[in-house]
PDB file of N, CA, C and O in Angstrom, chain B, residues numbered from 101:
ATOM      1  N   UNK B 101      75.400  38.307 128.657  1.00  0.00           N
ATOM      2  CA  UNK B 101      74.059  38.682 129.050  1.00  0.00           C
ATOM      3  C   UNK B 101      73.500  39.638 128.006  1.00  0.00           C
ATOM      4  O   UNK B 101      74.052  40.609 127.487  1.00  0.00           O
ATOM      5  N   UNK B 102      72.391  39.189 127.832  1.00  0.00           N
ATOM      6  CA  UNK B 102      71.732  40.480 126.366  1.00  0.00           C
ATOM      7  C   UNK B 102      71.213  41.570 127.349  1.00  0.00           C
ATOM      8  O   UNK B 102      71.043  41.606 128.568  1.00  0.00           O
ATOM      9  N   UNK B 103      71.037  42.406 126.364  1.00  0.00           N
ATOM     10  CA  UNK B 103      70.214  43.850 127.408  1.00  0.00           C
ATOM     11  C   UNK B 103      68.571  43.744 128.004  1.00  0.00           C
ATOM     12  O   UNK B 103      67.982  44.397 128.866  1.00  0.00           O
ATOM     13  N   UNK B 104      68.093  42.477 127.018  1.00  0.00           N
ATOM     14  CA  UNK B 104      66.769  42.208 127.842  1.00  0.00           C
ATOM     15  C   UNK B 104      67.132  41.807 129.018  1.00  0.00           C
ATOM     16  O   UNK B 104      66.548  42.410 129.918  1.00  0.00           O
ATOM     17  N   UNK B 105      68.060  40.820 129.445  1.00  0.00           N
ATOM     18  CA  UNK B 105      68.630  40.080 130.588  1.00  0.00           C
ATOM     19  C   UNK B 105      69.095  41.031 131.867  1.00  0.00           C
ATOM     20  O   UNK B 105      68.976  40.962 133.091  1.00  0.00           O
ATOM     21  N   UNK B 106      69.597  41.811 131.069  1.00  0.00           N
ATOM     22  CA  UNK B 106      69.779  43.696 131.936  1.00  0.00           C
ATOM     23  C   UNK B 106      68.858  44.108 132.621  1.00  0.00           C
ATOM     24  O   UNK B 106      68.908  44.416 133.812  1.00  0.00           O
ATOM     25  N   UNK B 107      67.822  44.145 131.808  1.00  0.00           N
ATOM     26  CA  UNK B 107      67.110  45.710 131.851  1.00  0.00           C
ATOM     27  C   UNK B 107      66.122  45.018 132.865  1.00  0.00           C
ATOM     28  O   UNK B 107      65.644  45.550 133.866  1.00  0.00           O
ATOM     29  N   UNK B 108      65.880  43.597 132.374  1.00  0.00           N
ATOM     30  CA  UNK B 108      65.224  42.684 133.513  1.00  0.00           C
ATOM     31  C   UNK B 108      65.593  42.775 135.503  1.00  0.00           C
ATOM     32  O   UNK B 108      64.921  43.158 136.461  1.00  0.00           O
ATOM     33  N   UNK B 109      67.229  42.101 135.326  1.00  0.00           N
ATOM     34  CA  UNK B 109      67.636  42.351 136.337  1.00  0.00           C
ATOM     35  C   UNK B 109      67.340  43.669 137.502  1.00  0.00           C
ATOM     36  O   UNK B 109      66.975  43.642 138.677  1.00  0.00           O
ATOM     37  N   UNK B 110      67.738  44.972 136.418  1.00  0.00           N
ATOM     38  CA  UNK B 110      67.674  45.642 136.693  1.00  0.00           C
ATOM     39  C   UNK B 110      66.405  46.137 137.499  1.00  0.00           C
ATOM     40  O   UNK B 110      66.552  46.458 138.679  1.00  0.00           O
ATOM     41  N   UNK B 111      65.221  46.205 136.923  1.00  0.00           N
ATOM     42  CA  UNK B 111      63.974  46.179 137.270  1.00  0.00           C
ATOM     43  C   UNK B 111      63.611  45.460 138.179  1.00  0.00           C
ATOM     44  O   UNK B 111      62.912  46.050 139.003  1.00  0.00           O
ATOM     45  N   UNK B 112      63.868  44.005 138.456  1.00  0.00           N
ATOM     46  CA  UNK B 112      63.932  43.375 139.833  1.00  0.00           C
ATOM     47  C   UNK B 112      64.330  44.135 141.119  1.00  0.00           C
ATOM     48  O   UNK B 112      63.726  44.389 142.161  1.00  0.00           O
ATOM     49  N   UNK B 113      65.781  44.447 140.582  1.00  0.00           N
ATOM     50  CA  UNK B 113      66.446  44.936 141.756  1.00  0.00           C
ATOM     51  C   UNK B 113      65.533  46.268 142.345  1.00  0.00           C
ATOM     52  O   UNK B 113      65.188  46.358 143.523  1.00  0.00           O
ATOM     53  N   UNK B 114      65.221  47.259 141.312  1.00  0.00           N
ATOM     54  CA  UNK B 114      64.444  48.415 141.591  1.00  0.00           C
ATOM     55  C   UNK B 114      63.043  48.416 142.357  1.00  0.00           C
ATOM     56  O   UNK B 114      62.626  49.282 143.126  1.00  0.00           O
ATOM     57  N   UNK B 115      62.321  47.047 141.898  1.00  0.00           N
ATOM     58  CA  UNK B 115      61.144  46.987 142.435  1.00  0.00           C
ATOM     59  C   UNK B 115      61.786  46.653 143.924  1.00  0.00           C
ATOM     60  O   UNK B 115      61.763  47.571 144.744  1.00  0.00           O
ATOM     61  N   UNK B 116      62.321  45.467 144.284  1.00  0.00           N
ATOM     62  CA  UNK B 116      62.880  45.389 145.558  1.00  0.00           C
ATOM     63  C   UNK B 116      62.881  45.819 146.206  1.00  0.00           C
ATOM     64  O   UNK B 116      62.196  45.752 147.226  1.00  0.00           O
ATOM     65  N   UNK B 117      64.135  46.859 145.719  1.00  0.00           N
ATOM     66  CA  UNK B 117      64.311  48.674 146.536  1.00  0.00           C
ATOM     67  C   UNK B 117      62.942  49.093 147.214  1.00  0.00           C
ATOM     68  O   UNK B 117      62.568  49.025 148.385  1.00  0.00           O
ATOM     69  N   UNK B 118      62.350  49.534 146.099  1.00  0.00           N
ATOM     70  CA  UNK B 118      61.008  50.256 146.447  1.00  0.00           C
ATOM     71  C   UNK B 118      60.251  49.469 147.463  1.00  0.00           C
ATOM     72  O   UNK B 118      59.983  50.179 148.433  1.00  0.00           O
ATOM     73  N   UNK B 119      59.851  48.349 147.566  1.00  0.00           N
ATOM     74  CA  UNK B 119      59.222  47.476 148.100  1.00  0.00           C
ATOM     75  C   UNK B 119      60.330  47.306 149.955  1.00  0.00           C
ATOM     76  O   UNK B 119      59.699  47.356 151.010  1.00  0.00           O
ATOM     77  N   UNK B 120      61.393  47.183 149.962  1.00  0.00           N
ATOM     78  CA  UNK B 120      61.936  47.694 150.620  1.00  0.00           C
ATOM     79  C   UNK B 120      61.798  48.861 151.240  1.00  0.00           C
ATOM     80  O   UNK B 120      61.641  48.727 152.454  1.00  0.00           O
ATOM     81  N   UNK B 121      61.799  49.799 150.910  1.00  0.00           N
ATOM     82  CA  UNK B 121      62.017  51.298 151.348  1.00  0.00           C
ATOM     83  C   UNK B 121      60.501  51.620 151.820  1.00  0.00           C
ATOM     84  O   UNK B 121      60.511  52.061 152.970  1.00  0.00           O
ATOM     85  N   UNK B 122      59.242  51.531 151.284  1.00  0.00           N
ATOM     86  CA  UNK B 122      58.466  50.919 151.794  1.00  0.00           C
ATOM     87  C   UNK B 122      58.221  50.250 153.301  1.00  0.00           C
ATOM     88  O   UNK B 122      57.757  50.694 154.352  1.00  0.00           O
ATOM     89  N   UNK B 123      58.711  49.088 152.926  1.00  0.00           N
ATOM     90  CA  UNK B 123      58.052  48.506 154.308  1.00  0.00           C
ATOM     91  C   UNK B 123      58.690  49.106 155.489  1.00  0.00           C
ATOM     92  O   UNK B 123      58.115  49.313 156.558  1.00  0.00           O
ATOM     93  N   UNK B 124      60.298  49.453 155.138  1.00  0.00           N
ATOM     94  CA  UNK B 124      61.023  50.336 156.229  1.00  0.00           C
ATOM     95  C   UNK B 124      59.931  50.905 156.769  1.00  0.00           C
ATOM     96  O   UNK B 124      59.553  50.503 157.869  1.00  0.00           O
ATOM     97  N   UNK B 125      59.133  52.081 156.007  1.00  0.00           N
ATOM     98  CA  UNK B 125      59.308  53.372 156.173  1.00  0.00           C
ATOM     99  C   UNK B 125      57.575  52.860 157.495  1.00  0.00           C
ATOM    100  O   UNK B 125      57.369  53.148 158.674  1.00  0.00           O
ATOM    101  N   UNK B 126      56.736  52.042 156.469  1.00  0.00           N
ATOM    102  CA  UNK B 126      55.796  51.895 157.781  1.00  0.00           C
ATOM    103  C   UNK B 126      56.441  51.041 158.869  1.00  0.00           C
ATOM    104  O   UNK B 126      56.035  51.129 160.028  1.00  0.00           O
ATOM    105  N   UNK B 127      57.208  50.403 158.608  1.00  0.00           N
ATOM    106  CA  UNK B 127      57.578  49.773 160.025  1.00  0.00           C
ATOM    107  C   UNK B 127      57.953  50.673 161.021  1.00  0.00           C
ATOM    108  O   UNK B 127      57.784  50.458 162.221  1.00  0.00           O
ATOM    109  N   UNK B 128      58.824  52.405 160.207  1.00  0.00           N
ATOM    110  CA  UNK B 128      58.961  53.174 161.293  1.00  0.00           C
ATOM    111  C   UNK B 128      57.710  53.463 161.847  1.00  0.00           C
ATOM    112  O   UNK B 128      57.408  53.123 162.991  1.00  0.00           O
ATOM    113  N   UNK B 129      57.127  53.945 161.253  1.00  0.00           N
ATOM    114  CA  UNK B 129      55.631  54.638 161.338  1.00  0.00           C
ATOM    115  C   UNK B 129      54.844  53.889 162.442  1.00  0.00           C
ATOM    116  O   UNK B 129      54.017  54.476 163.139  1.00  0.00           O
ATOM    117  N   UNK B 130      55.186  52.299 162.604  1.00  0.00           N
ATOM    118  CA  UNK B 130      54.660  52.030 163.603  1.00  0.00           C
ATOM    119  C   UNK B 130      55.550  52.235 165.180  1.00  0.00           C
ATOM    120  O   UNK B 130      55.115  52.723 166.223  1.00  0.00           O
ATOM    121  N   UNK B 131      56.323  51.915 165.017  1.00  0.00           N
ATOM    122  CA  UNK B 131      57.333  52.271 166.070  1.00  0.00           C
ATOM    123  C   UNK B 131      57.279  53.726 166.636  1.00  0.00           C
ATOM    124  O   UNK B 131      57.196  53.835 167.859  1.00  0.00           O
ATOM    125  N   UNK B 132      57.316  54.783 165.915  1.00  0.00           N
ATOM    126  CA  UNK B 132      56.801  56.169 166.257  1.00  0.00           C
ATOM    127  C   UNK B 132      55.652  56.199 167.011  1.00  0.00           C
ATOM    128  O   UNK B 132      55.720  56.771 168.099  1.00  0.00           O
ATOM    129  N   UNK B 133      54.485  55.647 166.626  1.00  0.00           N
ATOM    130  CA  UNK B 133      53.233  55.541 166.949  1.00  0.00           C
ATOM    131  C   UNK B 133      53.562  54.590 168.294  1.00  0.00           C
ATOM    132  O   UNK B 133      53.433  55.187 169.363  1.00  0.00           O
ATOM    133  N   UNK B 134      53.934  53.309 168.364  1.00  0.00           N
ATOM    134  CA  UNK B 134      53.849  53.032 169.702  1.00  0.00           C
ATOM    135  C   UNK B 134      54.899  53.871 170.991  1.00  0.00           C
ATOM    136  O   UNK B 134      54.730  53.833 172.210  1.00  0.00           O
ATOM    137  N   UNK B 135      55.825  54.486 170.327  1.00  0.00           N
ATOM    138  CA  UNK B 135      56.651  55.536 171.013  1.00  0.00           C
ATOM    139  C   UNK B 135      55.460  56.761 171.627  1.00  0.00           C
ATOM    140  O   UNK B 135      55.308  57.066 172.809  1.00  0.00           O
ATOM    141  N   UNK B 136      55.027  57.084 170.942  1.00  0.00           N
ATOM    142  CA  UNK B 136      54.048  58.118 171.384  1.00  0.00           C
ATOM    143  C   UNK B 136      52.825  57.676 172.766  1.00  0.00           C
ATOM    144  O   UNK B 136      52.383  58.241 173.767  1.00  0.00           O
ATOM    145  N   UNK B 137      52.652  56.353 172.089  1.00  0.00           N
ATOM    146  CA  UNK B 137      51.755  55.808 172.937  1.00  0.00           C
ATOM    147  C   UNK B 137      51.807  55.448 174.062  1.00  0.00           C
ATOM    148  O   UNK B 137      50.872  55.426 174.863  1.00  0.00           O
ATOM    149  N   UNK B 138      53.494  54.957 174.332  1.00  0.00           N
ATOM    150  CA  UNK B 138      54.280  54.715 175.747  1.00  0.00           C
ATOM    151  C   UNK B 138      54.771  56.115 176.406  1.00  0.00           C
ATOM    152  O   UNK B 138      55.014  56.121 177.612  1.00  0.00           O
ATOM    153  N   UNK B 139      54.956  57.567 175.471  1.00  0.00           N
ATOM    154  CA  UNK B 139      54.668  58.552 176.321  1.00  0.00           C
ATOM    155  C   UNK B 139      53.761  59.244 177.038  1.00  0.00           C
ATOM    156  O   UNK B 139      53.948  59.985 178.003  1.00  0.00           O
ATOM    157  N   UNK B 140      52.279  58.797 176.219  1.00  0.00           N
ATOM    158  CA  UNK B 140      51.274  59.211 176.633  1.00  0.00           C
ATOM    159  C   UNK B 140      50.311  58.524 178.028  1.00  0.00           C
ATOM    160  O   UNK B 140      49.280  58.837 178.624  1.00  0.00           O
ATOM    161  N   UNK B 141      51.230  57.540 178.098  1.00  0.00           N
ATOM    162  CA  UNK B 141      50.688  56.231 178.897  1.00  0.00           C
ATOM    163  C   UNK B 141      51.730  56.976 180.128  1.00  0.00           C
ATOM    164  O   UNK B 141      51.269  57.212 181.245  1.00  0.00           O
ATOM    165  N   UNK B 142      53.205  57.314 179.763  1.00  0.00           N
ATOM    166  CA  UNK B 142      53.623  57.673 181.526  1.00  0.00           C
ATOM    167  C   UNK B 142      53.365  59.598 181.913  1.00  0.00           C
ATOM    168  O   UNK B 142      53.493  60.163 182.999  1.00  0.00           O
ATOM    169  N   UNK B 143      53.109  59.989 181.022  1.00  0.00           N
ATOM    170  CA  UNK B 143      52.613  61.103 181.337  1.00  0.00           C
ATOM    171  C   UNK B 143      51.103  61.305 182.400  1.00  0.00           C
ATOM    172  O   UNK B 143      50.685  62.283 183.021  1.00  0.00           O
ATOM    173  N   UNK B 144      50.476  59.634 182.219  1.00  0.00           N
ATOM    174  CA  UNK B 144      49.301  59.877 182.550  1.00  0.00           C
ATOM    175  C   UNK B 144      49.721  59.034 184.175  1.00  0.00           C
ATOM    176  O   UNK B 144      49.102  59.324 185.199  1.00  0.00           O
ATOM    177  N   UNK B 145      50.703  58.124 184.163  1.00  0.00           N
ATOM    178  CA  UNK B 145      50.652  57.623 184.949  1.00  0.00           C
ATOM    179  C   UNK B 145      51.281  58.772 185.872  1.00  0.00           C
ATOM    180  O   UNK B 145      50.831  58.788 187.017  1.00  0.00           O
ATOM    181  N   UNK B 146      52.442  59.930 185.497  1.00  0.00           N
ATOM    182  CA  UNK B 146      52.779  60.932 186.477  1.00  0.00           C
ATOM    183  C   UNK B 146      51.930  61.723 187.186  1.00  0.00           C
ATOM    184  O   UNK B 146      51.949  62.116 188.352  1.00  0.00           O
ATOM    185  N   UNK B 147      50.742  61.981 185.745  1.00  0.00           N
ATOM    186  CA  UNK B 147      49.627  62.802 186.489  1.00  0.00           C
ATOM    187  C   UNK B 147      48.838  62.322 187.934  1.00  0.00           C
ATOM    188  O   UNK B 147      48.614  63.048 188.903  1.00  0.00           O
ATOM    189  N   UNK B 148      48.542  61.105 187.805  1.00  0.00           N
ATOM    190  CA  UNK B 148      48.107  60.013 188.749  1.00  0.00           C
ATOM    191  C   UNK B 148      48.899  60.435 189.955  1.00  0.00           C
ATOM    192  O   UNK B 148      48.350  60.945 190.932  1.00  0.00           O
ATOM    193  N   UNK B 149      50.141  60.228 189.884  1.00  0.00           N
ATOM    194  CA  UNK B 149      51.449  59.973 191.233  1.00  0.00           C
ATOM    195  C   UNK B 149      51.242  61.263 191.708  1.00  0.00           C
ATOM    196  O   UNK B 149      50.745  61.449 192.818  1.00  0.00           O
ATOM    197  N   UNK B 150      51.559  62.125 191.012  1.00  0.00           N
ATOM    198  CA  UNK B 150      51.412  63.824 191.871  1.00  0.00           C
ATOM    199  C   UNK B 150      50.116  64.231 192.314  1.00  0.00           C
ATOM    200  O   UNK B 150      49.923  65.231 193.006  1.00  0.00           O
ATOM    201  N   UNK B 151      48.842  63.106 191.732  1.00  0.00           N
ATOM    202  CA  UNK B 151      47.873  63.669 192.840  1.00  0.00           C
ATOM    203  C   UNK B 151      47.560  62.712 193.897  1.00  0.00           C
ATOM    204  O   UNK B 151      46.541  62.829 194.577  1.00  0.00           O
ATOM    205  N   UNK B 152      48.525  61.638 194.077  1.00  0.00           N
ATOM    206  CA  UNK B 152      47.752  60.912 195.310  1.00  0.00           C
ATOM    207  C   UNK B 152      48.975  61.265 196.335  1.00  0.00           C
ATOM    208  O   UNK B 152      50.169  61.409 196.068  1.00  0.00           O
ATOM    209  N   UNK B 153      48.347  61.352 197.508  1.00  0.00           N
ATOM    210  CA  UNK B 153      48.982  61.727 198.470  1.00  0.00           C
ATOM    211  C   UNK B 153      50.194  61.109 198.803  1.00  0.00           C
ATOM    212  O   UNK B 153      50.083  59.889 198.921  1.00  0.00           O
ATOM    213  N   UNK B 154      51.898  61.796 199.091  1.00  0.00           N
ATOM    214  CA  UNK B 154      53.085  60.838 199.479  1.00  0.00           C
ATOM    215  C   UNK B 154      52.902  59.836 200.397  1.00  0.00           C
ATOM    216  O   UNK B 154      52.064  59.770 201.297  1.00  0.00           O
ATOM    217  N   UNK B 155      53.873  58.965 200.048  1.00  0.00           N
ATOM    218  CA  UNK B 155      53.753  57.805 201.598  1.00  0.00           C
ATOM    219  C   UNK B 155      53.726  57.640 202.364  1.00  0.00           C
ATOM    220  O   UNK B 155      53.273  56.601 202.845  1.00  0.00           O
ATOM    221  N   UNK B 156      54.198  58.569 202.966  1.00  0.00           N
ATOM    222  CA  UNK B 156      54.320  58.844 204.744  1.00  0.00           C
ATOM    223  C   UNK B 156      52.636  59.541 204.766  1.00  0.00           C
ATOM    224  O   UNK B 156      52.140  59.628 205.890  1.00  0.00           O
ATOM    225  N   UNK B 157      51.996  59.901 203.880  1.00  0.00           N
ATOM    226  CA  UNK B 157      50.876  60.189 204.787  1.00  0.00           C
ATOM    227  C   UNK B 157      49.869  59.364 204.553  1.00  0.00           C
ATOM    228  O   UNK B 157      48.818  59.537 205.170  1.00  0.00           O
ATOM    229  N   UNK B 158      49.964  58.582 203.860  1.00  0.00           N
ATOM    230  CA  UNK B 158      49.388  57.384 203.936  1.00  0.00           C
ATOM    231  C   UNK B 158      49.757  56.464 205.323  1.00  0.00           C
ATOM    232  O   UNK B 158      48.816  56.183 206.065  1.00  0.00           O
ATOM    233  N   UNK B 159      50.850  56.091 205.600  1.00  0.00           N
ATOM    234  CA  UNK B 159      51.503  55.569 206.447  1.00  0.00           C
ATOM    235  C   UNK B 159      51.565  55.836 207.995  1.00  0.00           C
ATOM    236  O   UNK B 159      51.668  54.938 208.830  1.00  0.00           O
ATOM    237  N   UNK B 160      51.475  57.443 208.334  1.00  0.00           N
ATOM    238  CA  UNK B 160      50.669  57.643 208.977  1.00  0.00           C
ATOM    239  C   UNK B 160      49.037  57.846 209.440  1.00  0.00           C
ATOM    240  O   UNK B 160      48.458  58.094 210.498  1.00  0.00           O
ATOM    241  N   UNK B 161      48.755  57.668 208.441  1.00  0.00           N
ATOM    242  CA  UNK B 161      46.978  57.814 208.961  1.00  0.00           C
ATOM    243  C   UNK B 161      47.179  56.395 209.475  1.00  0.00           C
ATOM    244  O   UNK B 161      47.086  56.143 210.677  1.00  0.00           O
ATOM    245  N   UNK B 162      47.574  55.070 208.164  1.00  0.00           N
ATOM    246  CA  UNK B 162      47.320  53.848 208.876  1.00  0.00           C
ATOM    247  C   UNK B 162      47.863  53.673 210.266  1.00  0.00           C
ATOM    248  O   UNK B 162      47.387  52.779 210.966  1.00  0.00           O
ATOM    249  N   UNK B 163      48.663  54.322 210.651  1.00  0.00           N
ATOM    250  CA  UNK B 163      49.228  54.298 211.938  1.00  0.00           C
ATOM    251  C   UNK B 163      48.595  54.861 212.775  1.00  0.00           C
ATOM    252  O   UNK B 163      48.474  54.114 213.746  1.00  0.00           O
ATOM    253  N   UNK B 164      48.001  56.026 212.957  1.00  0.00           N
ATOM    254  CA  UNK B 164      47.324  56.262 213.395  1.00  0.00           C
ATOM    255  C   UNK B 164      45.678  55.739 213.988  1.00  0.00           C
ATOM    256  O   UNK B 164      45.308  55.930 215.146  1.00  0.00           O
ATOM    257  N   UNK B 165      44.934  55.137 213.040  1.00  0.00           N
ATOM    258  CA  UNK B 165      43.986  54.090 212.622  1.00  0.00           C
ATOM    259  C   UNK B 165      44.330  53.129 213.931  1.00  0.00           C
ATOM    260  O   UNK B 165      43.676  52.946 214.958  1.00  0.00           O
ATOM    261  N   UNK B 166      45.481  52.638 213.545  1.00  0.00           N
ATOM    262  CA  UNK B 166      45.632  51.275 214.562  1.00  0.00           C
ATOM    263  C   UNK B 166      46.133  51.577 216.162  1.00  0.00           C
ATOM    264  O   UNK B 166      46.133  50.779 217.100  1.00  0.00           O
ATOM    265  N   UNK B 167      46.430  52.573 216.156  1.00  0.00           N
ATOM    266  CA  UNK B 167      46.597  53.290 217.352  1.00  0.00           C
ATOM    267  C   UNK B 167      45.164  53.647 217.954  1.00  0.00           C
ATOM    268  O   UNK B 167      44.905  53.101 219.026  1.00  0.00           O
ATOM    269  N   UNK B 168      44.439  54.283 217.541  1.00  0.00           N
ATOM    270  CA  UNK B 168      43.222  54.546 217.838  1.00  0.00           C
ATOM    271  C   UNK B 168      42.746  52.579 218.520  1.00  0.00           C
ATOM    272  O   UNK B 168      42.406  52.217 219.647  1.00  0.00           O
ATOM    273  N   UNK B 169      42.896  51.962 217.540  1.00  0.00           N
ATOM    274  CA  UNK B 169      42.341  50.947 217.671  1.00  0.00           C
ATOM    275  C   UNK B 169      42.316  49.940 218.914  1.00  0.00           C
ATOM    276  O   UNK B 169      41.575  49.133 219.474  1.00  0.00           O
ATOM    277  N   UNK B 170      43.531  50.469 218.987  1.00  0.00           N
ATOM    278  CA  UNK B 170      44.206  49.533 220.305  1.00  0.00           C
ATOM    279  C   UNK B 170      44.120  50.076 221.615  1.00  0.00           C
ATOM    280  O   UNK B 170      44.650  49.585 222.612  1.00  0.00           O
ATOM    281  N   UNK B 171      43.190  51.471 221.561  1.00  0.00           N
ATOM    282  CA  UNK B 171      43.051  52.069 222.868  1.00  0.00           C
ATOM    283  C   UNK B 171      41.389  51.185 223.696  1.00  0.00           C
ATOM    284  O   UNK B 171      41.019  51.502 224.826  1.00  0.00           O
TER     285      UNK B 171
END
């Protein structure tokens, strides 16, 4: 192999790398970003849950409701 044949190779391989290391790095970048986005999504859905009223009091009013109803 001559050293043009080298230095060639070589340079392939390097661009690669780079081009590689690269796409890694946004592919993390997106994954982070939808990570964030699926925390921000159940944070909102907790906020939601702790303000609507537990089940049983839901469960009783409807019970109540139909009790009334049937008098």
């Amino acid at each position: 192999m001559t050293s043009r044949q080298t230095s060639d190779i070589a340079a392939a391989f390097l661009i690669g790398a780079v081009f590689g290391i690269g796409a890694t790095l946004l592919m993390r970048a997106r994954e982070e970003d939808e990570m964030d986005q699926l925390m921000r999504n159940l944070r909102q859905v907790r906020k939601i849950s702790l303000r609507e009223k537990p089940p049983g009091h839901v469960v009783g009013r409807a019970a109540s409701a139909i009790k009334e109803r049937l008098r």
